[in-house]
C-alpha positions as CSV (number, residue, x, y, z in Angstrom):
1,X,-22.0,-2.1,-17.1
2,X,-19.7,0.8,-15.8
3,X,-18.2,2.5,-18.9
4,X,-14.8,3.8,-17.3
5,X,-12.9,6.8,-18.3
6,X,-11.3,7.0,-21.8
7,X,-14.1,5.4,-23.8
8,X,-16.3,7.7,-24.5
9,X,-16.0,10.4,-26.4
10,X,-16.8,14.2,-25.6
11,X,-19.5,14.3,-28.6
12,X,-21.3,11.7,-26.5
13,X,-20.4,12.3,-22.9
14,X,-21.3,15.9,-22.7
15,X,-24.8,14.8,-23.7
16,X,-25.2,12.6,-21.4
17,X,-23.6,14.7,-18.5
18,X,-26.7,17.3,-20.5
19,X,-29.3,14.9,-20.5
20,X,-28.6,13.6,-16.4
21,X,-28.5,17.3,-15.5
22,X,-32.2,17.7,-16.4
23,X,-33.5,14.6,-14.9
24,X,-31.6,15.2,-11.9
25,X,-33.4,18.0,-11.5
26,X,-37.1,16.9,-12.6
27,X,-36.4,14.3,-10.2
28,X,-35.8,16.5,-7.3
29,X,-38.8,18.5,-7.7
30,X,-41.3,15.5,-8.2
31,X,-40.2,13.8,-5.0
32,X,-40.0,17.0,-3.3
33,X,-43.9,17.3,-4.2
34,X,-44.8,13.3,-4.1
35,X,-42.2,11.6,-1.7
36,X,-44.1,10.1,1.6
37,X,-41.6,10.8,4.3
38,X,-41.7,7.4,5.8
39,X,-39.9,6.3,2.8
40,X,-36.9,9.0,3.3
41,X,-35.3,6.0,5.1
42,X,-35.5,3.2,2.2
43,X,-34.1,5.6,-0.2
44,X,-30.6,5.8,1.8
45,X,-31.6,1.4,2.2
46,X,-31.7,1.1,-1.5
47,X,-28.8,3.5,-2.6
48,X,-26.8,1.2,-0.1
49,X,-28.4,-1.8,-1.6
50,X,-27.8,-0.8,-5.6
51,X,-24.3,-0.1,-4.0
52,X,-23.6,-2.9,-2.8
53,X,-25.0,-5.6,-5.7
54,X,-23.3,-3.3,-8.1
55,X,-19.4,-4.1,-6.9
56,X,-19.6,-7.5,-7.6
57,X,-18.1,-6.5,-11.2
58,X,-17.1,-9.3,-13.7
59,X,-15.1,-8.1,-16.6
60,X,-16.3,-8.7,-19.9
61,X,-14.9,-7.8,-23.6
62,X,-15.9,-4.3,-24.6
63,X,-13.9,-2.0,-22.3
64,X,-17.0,-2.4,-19.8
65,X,-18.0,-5.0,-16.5
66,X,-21.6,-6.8,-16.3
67,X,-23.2,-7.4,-13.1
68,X,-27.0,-6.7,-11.2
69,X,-28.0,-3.4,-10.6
70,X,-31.0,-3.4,-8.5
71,X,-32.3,-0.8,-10.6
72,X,-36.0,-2.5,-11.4
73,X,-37.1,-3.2,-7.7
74,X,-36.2,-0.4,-6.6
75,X,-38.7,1.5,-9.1
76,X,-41.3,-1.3,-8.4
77,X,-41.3,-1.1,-4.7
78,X,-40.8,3.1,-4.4
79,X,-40.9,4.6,-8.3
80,X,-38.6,5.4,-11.2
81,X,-37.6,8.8,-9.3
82,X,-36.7,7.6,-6.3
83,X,-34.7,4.9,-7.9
84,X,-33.1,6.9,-10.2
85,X,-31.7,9.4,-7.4
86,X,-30.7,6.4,-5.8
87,X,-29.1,4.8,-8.3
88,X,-27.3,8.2,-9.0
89,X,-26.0,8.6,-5.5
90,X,-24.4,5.1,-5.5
91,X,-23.1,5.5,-9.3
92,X,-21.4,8.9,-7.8
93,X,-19.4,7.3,-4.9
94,X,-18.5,4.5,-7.0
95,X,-17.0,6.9,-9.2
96,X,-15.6,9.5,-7.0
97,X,-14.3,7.0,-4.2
98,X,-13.6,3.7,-5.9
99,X,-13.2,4.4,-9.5
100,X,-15.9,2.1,-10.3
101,X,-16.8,3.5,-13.7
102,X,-15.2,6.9,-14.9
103,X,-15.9,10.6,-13.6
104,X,-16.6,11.6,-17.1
105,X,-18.7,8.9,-17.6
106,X,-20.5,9.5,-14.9
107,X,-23.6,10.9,-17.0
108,X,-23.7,7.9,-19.0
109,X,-23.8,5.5,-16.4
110,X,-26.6,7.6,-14.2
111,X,-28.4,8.1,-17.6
112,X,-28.0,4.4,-18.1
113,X,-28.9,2.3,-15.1
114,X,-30.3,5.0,-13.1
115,X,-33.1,6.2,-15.7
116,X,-33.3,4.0,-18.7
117,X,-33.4,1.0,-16.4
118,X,-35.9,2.1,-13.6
119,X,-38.0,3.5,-16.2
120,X,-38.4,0.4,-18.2
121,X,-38.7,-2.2,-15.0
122,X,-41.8,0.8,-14.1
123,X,-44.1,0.5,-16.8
124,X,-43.1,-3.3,-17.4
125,X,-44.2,-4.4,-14.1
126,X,-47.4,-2.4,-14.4
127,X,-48.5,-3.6,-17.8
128,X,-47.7,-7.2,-16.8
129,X,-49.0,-7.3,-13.2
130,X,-51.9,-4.8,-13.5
131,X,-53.9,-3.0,-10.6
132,X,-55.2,-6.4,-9.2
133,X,-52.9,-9.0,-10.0
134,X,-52.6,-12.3,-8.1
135,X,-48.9,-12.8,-6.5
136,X,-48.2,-15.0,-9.0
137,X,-48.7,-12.7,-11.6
138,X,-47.0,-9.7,-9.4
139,X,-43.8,-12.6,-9.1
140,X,-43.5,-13.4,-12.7
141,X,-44.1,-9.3,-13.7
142,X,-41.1,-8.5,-11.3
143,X,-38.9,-10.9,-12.6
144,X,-39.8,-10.0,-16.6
145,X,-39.3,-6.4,-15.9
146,X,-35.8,-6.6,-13.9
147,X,-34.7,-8.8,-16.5
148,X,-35.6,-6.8,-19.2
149,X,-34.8,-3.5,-17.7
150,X,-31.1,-4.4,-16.9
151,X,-30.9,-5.6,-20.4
152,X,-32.0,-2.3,-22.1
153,X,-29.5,-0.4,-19.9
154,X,-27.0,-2.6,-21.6
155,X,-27.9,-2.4,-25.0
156,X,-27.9,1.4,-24.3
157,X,-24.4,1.3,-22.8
158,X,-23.3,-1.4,-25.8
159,X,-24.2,1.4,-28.0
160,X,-22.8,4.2,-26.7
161,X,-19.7,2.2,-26.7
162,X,-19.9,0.9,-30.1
163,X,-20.5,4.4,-31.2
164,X,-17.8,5.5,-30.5
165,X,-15.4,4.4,-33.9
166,X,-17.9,6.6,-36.2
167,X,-18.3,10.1,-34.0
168,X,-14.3,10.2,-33.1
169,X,-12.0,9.3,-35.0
170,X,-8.2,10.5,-35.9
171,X,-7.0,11.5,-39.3
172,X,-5.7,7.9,-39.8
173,X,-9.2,6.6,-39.4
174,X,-8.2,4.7,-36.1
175,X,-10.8,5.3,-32.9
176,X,-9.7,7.9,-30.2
177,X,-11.5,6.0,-27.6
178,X,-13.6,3.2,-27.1
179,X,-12.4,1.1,-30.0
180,X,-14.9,-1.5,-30.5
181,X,-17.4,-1.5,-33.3
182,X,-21.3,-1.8,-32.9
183,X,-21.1,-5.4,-34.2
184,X,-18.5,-6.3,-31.3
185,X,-19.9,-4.2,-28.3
186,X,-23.7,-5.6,-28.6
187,X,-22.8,-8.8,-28.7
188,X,-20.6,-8.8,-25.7
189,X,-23.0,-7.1,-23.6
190,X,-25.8,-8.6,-24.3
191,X,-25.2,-11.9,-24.3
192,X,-24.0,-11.9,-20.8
193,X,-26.6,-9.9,-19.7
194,X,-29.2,-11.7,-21.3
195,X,-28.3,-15.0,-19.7
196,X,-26.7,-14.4,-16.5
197,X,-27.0,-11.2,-15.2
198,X,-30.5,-10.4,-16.3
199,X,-31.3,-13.6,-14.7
200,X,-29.9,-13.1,-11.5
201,X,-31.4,-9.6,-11.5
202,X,-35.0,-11.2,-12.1
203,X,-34.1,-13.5,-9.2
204,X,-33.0,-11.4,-6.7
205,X,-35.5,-8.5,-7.4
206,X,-38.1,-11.2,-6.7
207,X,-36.6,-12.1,-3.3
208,X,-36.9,-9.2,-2.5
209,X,-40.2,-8.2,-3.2
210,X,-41.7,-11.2,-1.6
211,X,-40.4,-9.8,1.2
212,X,-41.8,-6.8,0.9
213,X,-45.1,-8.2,0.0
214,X,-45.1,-10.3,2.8
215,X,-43.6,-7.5,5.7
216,X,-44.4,-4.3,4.1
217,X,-47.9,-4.9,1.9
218,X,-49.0,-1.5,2.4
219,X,-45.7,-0.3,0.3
220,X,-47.0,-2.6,-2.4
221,X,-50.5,-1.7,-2.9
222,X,-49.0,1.7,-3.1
223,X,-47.5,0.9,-6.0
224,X,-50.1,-0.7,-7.5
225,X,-52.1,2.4,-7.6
């Protein structure tokens, strides 16, 4: 899901880089004011998790990669704010040190998997599981709302691809950058993400909170709050 260098245009980048700016910052100040400090730690654990699940990149048509992000646990077990600075760290050394995903799209891809998707995987876990869900219910509302968030982060990234063709474009008519149509870049994305990577998403955010659940209950009910 890593749109690289070259395929976005600066009509749409430079939003994005906008639009990350001011989260960024309204992130800051809310954990600054909300944070517990005994979760300082699990922060740096799931930047290095996110990390980590996210370089196992399989390349798919579209000028982009699919794989799991680790975005909706995250926001489940510790909120959308602390997942999305998270998610922004790892997205940043990715970028920076690897090249996994393109400097200038850095905005885009923070924008993408580290607030759309956390955001999303939030409020669907809460409407599905509720305030005194059984575990089975708490199981099933993790998995719908990983699922589902990683696939809204890739319809967003699908479209800012398949964008691209009608806001730049050279005198001949021929894209500048990304050169794939809508009608080409949602398909490709989401079909993959629907069934496979959303799916291993769902599974592996579950996993996890089980474990959680089982070790860490108190984090839980915090959540549930």
């Amino acid at each position: 899901m890593h749109i690289p260098d070259g395929y976005l245009s600066p009509q749409t980048y430079l939003p994005l880089y906008g639009g990350f700016a001011v989260i960024a910052s309204v992130a800051i100040a809310k954990l600054k004011r909300t944070v517990d400090t005994r979760l300082v730690p699990y922060v740096g654990m799931a930047a290095a998790f996110s990390f980590l699940i996210m370089m196992f990149n399989i390349p798919i048509p579209g000028g982009t990669t699919g794989h799991a992000v680790g975005g909706g646990i995250i926001a489940i077990l510790f909120g959308p704010w602390v997942a999305f600075v998270a998610l922004s760290i790892a997205l940043i050394i990715q970028a920076l040190v690897f090249g996994d995903g393109g400097i200038t799209a850095i905005g885009a891809n923070c924008f993408n998997m580290g607030f759309v998707m956390p955001l999303v995987a939030w409020y669907v876990y809460r409407i599905i599981a509720g305030s005194n869900a059984s575990t089975r219910r708490q199981m099933i509302a993790v998995f719908v709302a990983a699922w589902l968030s990683l696939n809204v982060a890739a319809l967003f990234t699908a479209v800012e691809l398949g964008i691209q063709p009608l806001v730049a474009a050279g005198p001949d008519g021929n894209p500048l950058y990304a050169p794939y149509p809508l009608k080409i870049t949602i398909p490709a994305m989401m079909g993959e993400h629907l069934l496979l990577f959303g799916i291993v998403e769902g599974l592996v955010s579950v996993l996890i909170f089980r474990y959680f659940a089982k070790y860490h209950p108190d984090i839980i009910a915090a959540r549930r709050k």
